[in-house]
Each structure stands twice: as C-alpha cells, then as structure tokens.
C-alpha positions in Angstrom: 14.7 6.7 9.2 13.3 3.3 10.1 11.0 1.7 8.1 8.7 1.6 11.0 8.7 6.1 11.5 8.2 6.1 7.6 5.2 4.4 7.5 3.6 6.2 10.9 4.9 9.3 9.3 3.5 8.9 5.7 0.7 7.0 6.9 -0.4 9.8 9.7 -4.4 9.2 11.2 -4.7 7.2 8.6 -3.5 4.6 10.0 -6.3 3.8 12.3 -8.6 3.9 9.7 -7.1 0.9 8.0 -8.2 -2.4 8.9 -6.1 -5.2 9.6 -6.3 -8.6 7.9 -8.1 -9.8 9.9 -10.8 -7.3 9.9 -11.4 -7.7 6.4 -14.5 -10.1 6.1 -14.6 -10.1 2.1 -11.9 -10.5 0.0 -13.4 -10.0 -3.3 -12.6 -6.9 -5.4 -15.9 -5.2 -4.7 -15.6 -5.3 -1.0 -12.2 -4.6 -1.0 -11.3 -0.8 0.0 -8.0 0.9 -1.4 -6.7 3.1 0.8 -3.2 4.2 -0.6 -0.8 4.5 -3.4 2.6 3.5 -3.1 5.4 3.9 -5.9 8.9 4.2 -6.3 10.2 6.7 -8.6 12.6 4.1 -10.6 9.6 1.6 -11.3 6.9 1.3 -12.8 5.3 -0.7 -10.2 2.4 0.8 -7.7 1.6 -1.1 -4.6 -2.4 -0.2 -3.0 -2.6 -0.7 0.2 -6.2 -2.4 1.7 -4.8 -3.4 5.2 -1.6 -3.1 6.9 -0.9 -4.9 10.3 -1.1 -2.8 13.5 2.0 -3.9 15.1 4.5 -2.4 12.9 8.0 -4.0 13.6 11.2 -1.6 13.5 12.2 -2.8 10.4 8.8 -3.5 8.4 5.3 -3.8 8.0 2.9 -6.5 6.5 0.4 -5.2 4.2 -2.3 -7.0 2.4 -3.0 -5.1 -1.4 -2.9 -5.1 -5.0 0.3 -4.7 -6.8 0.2 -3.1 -10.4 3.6 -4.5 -12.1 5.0 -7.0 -14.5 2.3 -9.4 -13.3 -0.4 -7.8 -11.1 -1.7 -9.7 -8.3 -3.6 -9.6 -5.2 -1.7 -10.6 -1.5 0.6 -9.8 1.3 3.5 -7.7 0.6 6.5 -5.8 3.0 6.8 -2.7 2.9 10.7 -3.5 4.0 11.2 -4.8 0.6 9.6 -1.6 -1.2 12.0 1.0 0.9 15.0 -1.9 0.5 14.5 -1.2 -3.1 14.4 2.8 -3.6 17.4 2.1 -1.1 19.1 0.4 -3.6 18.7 2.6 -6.8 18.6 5.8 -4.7 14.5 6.3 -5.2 12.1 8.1 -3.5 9.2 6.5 -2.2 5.5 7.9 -2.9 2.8 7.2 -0.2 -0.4 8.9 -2.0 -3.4 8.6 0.7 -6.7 8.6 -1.0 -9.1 11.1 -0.4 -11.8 8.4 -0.5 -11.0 5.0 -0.3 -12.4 3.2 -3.1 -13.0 -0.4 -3.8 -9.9 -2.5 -5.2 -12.6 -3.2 -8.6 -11.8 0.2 -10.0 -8.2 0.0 -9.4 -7.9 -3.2 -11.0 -9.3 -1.9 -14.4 -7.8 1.3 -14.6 -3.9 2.9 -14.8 -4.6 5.4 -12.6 -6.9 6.5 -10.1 -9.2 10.0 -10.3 -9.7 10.3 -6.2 -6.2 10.6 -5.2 
C-alpha cells in the first residue's frame, strides 16, 4: 500500500479536520492542537500530529508535530520516513486518532495521553 492510501485510510474524516500549516496562526504549545498518535512498534518514539498538508503526494506526506524520542522537538516531519522505517525492521505502524484534540502543552509534559 502507498504511503499516500495509508494515511487517507488511517487518517479517515479526520483528515479534513486537520489544518494545514498554513492555517495554524499560533505556534505556541497552548494553541497548538494534537490530533494523533503515531508509533512504531520497534521504537520508542511517538510522533503527534497538529497539521498535515492537504496534497498528499503518492509516496509521502508533510506533517507539522511534536516528536517524543531521544531528543523531543517541535517541526515538520515525513511520514515517508516513519513507514520507511517499520519497512525496514518489519513494524507495524500505530495511527491513534484522538477523541478530542488536545493542546500540544499537555503532550509535552506527560508520557502518555488520557483522551486517546
């Protein structure tokens, strides 16, 4: 399956209730809205999703998020890279869509988040 299919697939309606990058006015923690999860099952690294980019090519998608991992950090990610690497070490990818988006602040202090 295409990166592309994956991501309309996992992604579902949701995907017109994310905004793009460009539709995101404040960038600060507290504005910021989460709106999925994404792990791989051979890392411990989790990828939230706050906007992804409408025009999704066939091969990938630009998303703007927070990445939980050896260093955290805030900016653009592909999502080509995250299915590239559960390619590699034959992984499963985990798209968790929140119930309720919540703001990027709570994900930032906590291991896990209660409204998935």
């Amino acid at each position: 399956m295409k990166t592309s299919e994956m991501i309309k697939t996992a992604l579902g309606s949701y995907l017109s209730v994310i905004p793009t990058f460009n539709q995101i006015t404040e960038r600060t923690s507290d504005k910021l809205r989460v709106y999925a999860r994404i792990n791989i099952t051979c890392s411990d690294w989790t990828w939230f999703l706050c906007s992804i980019e409408k025009e999704i090519s066939d091969n990938d998608a630009l998303v703007f998020g927070y990445v939980k991992g050896y260093v955290n950090e805030l900016g653009c990610f592909n999502l080509a890279d995250i299915v590239n690497t559960a390619k590699k070490y034959d992984a499963a990818i985990v798209i968790t869509l929140l119930t309720k988006p919540t703001t990027l602040k709570s994900i930032m202090g906590t291991e896990t988040n209660e409204n998935t």
